[in-house]
N, C-alpha and C positions, 0 to 999 in steps of 0.2 A: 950551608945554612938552611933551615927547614923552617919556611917563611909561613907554615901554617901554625905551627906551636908559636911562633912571636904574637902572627894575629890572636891566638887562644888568648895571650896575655894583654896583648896591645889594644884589641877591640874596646873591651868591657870598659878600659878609660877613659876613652876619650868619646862613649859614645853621646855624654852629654853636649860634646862639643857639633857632635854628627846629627845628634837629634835638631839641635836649633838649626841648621842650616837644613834639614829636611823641613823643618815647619815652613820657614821663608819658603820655599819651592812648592808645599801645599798650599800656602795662601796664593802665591801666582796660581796654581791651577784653580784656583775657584774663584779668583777674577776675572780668570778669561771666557770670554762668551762662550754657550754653550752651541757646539756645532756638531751635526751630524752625520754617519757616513763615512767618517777615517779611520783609517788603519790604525790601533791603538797597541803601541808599545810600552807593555807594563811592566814593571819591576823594579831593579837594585842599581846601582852604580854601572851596572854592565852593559845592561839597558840604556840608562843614562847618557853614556857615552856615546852612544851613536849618533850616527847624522842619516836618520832616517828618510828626512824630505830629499835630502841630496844621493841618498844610493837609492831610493824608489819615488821617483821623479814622477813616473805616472797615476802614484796613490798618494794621495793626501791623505797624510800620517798624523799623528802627536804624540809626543815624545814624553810619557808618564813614568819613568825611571826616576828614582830617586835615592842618590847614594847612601847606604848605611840599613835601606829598607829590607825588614825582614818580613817572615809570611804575615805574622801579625801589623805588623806596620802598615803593609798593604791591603789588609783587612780592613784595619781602621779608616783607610783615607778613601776606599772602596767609591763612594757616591762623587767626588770629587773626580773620580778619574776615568768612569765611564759615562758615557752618555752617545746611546743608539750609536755603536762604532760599526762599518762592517765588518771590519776582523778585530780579534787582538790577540796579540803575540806576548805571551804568558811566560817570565823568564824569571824567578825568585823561588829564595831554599837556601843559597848559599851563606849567607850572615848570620842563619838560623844555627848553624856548625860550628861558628866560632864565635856568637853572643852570648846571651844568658843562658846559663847550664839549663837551663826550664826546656830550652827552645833548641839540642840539639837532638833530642830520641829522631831518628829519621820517620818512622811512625807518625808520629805526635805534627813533624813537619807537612806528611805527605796530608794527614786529614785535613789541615790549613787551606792546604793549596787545593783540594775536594771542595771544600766551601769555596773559595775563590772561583772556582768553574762554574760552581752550581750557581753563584752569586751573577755572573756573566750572562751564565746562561737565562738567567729568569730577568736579568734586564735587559739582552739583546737578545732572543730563539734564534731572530736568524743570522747572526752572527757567526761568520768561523772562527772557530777557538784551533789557536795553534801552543803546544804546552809545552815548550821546550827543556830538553834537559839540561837539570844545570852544571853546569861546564865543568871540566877536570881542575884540579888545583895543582897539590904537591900528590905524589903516591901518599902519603901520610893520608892522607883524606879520600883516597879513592875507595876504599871498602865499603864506606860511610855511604860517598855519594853515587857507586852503583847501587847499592842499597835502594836510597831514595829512587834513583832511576826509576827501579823496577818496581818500586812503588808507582813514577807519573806514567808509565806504562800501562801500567794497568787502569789508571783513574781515567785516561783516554779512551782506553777499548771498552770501561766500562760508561762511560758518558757519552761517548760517540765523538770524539773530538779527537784532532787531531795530534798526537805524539811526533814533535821533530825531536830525530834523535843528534844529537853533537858529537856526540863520543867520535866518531869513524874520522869526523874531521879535525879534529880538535885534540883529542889524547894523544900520545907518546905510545910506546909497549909498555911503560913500567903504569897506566892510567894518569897521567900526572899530563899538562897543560904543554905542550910544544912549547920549547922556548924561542922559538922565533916568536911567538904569536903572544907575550907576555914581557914585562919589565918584573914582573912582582910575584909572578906564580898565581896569580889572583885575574885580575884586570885583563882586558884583552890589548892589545895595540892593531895598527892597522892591519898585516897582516891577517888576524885573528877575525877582527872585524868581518873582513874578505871570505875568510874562510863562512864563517857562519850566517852571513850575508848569501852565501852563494847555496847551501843548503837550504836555507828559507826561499829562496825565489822560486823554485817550482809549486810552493802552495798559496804565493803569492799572485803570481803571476796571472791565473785564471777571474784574480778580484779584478782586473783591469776591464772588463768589458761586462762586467756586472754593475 
């Protein structure tokens, strides 16, 4: 079963149902007091998922993922989710591939997520930007998303920020998502977590005594 053609179908329907339950979750973030100096984990569902206070216990994090969010989506809610962070860990692109046909050219993705840097960068300079790549799916989509890759590659080496790359940890030989590290071809599970978890802590880990 090639669970990336069901999401092409699946997505687009129920995203009204994704949308309101993102909105609930942006109005939580702009009721919560504004606090400065945390590790800021932005993006999608994948993001989302983690338990970032409990695997980096020595940074004080926030958890700004929000399921179903694409590049634009996080453009939009942009003000709401930064404020003075030391770092933030940049994880979105992937919803953009299986939403509205507008929103898959990888191009058209990568310029998004260029604003989104540039948008960081101008309200945190001293901020580390960590831009991670977004994660392998089914092979169906792997063309797509080295593509993009090699577009946030370059958006890093041209902004001076930081590129983590997933791929080594995280793909299969055929580019597609280890199936230990997934239920859905999409999502990550614990495993997975660990995995990209344990790739990020070396550029993590230096935030601890700053």
């Amino acid at each position: 079963m090639n669970t990336d053609r069901i999401f092409l179908v699946l997505v687009p329907l129920i995203r009204p149902f994704v949308k309101s339950a993102a909105r609930t979750r942006r109005n939580q973030f702009e009721a919560a007091p504004l606090v400065e100096g945390r590790v800021v984990f932005l993006g999608d569902s994948i993001t989302q998922g983690g338990f970032w206070d409990a695997w980096f216990p020595e940074l004080p994090s926030l958890n700004r993922g929000i399921n179903g969010d694409t590049t634009e989506d996080v453009l939009d809610r942009f003000d709401g989710s930064i404020f003075k962070p030391k770092a933030v860990s940049l994880l979105v692109g992937t919803n953009d591939l299986h939403g509205a046909k507008r929103l898959h050219d990888p191009a058209g993705i990568a310029l998004r997520v260029r604003e989104i840097v540039r948008r960081i960068q101008q309200a945190a300079p001293e901020a580390t930007i960590l831009l991670n790549s977004v994660t392998p799916r089914t092979s169906y989509f792997a063309p797509r998303i080295r593509s993009l890759n090699d577009r946030y590659r370059t958006i890093a080496a041209e902004t001076g920020i930081v590129y983590v790359d997933l791929w080594p940890a995280l793909a299969d030989s055929n580019g597609a998502l280890k199936k230990d590290f997934t239920t859905d071809n999409l999502h990550l599970i614990a495993p997975g977590y660990r995995a990209w978890t344990d790739v990020l802590r070396p550029h993590l880990t230096p935030l601890e005594a700053s």
